[in-house]
Backbone as CSV, one residue per row, in Angstrom:
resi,resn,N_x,N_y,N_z,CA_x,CA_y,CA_z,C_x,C_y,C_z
1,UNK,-5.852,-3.603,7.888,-4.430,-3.320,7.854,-3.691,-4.476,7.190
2,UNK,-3.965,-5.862,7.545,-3.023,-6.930,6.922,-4.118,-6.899,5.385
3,UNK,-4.846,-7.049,4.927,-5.089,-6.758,3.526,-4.552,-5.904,3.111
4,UNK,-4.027,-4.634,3.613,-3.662,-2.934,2.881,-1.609,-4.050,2.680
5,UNK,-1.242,-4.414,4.093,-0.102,-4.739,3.742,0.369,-5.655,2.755
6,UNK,-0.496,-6.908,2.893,-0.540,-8.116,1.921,-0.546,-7.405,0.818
7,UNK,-1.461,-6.736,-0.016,-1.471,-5.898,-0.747,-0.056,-5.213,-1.699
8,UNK,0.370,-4.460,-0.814,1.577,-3.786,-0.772,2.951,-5.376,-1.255
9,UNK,2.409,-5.840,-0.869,3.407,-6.826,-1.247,3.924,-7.019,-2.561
10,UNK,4.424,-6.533,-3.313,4.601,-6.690,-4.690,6.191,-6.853,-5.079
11,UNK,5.739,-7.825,-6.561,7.423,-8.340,-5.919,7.389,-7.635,-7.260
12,UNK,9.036,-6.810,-7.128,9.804,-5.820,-8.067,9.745,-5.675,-8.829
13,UNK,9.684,-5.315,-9.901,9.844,-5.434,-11.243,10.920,-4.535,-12.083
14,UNK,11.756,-3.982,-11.328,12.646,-2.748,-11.976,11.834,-2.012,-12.610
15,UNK,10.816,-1.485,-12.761,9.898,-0.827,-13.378,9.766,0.932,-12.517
16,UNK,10.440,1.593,-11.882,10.343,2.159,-10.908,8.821,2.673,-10.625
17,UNK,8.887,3.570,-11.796,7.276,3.630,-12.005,6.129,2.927,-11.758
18,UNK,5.772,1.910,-12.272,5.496,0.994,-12.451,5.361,0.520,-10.398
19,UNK,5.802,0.030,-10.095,6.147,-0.436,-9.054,5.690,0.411,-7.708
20,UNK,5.974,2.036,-8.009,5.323,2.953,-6.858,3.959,2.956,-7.391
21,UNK,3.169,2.936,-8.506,1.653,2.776,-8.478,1.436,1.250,-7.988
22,UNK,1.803,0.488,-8.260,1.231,-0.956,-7.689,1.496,-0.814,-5.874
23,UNK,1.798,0.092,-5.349,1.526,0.062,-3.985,1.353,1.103,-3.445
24,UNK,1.351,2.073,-4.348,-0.010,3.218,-3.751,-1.398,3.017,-3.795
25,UNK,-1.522,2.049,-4.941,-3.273,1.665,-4.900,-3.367,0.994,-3.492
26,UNK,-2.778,-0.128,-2.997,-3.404,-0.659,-1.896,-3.033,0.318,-0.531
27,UNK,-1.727,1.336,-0.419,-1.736,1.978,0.093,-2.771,2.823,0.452
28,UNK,-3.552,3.713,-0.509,-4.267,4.793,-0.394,-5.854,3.988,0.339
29,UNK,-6.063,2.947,-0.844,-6.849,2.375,-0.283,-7.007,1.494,1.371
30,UNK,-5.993,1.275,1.544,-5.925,1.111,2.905,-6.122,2.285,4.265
31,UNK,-5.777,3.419,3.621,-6.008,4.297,3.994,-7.308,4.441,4.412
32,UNK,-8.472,4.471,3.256,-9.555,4.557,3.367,-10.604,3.596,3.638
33,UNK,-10.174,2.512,3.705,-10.379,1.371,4.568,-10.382,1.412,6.212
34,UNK,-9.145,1.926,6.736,-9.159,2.334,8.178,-9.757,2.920,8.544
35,UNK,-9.881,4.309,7.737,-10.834,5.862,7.935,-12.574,5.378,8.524
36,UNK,-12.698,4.572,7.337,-14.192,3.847,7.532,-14.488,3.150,9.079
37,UNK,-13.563,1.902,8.982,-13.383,1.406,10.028,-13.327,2.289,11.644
38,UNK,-13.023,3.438,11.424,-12.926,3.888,12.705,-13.991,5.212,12.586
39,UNK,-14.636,5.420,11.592,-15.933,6.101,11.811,-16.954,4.957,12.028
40,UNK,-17.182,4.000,11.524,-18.118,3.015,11.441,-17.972,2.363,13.493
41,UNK,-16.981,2.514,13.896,-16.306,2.249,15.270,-15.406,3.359,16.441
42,UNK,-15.554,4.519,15.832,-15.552,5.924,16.654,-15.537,5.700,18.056
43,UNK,-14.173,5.641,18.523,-14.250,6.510,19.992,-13.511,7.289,20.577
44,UNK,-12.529,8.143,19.335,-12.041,8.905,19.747,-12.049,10.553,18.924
45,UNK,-12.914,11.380,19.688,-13.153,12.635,18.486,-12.054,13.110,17.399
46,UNK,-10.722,13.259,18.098,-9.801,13.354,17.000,-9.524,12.765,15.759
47,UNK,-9.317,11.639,16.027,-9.155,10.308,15.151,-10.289,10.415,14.238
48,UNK,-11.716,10.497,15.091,-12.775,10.432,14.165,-12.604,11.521,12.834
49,UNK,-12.478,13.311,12.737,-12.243,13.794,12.561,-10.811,13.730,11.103
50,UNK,-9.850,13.124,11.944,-8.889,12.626,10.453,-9.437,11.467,9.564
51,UNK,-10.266,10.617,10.439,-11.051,9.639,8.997,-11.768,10.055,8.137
52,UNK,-12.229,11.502,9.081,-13.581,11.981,7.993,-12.597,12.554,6.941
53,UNK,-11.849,12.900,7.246,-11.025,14.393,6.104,-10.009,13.309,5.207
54,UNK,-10.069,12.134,5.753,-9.187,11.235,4.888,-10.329,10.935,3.557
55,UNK,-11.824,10.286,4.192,-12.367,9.598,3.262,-13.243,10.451,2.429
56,UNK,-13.698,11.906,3.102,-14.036,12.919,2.347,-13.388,13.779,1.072
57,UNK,-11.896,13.377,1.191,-11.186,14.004,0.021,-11.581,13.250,-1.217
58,UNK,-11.961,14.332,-2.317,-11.764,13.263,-3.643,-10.091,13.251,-4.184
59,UNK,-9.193,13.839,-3.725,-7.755,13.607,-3.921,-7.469,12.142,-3.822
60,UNK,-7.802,11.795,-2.642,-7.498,10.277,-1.823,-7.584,9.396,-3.133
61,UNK,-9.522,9.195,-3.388,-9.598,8.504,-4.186,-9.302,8.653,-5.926
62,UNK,-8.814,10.064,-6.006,-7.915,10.376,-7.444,-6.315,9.645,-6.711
63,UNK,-5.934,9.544,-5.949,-4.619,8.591,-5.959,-4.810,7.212,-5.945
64,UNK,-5.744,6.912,-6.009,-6.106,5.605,-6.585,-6.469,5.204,-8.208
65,UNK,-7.023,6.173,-8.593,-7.742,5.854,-9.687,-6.880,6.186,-10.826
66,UNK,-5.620,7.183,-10.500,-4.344,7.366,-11.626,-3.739,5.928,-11.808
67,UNK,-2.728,6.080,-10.100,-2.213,4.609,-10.746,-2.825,3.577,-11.497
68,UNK,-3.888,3.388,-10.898,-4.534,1.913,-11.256,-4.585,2.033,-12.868
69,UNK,-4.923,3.601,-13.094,-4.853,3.561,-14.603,-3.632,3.014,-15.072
70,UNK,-2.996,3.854,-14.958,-1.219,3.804,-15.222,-0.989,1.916,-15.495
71,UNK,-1.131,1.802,-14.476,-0.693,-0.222,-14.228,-1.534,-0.813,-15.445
72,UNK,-2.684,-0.466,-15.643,-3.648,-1.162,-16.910,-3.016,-0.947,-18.075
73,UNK,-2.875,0.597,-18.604,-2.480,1.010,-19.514,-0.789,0.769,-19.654
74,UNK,-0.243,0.827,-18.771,1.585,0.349,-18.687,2.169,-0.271,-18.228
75,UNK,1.776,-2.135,-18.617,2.408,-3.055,-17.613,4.070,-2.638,-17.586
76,UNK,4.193,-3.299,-16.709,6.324,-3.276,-16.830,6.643,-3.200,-17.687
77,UNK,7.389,-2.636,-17.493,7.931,-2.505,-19.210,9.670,-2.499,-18.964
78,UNK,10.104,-2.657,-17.802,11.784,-2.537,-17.481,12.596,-3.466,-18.255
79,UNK,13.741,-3.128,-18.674,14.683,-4.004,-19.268,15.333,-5.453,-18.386
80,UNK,15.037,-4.672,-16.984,15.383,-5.460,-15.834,14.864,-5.919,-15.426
81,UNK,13.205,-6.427,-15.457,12.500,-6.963,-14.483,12.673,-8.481,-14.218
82,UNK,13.556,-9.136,-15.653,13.447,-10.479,-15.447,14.781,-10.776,-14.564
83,UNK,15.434,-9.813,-14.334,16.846,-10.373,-13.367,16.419,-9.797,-11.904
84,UNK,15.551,-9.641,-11.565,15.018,-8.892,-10.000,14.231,-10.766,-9.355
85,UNK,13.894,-11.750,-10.591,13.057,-12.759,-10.036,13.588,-13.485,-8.801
């Protein structure tokens, strides 16, 4: 959880775009980080059950693998990012 948040930490860039993929990657992935964590440590059937259907989706890990594109292929590019410092 504090890696998924640390993560998430990203400082602004007026980029709007830009800015919701740089914290959906650690988002999603945090996601599936927990999922693990609590199948790998299971003790509650429900819970178990939403980790599986979290880390079993290939959606999950297609919301990772867009942005991340996106961010490679389109750093910031805002007119504004240098007055957000």
């Amino acid at each position: 959880m504090e890696k998924m948040m640390n993560a998430m930490a990203v400082k602004p860039t007026g980029d709007v775009d830009h800015d919701f993929a740089a914290m959906m990657v650690p988002h999603h992935q945090g996601a599936i980080d927990m999922s693990e964590a609590e199948l790998r440590y299971d003790h509650n059937e429900q819970l178990v059950r939403i980790a599986q259907d979290i880390v079993a989706k290939p959606s999950r890990r297609l919301r990772i693998r867009l942005p991340r594109r996106l961010l490679d292929r389109h750093p910031s590019t805002s007119p504004h990012a240098d007055q957000l410092s």
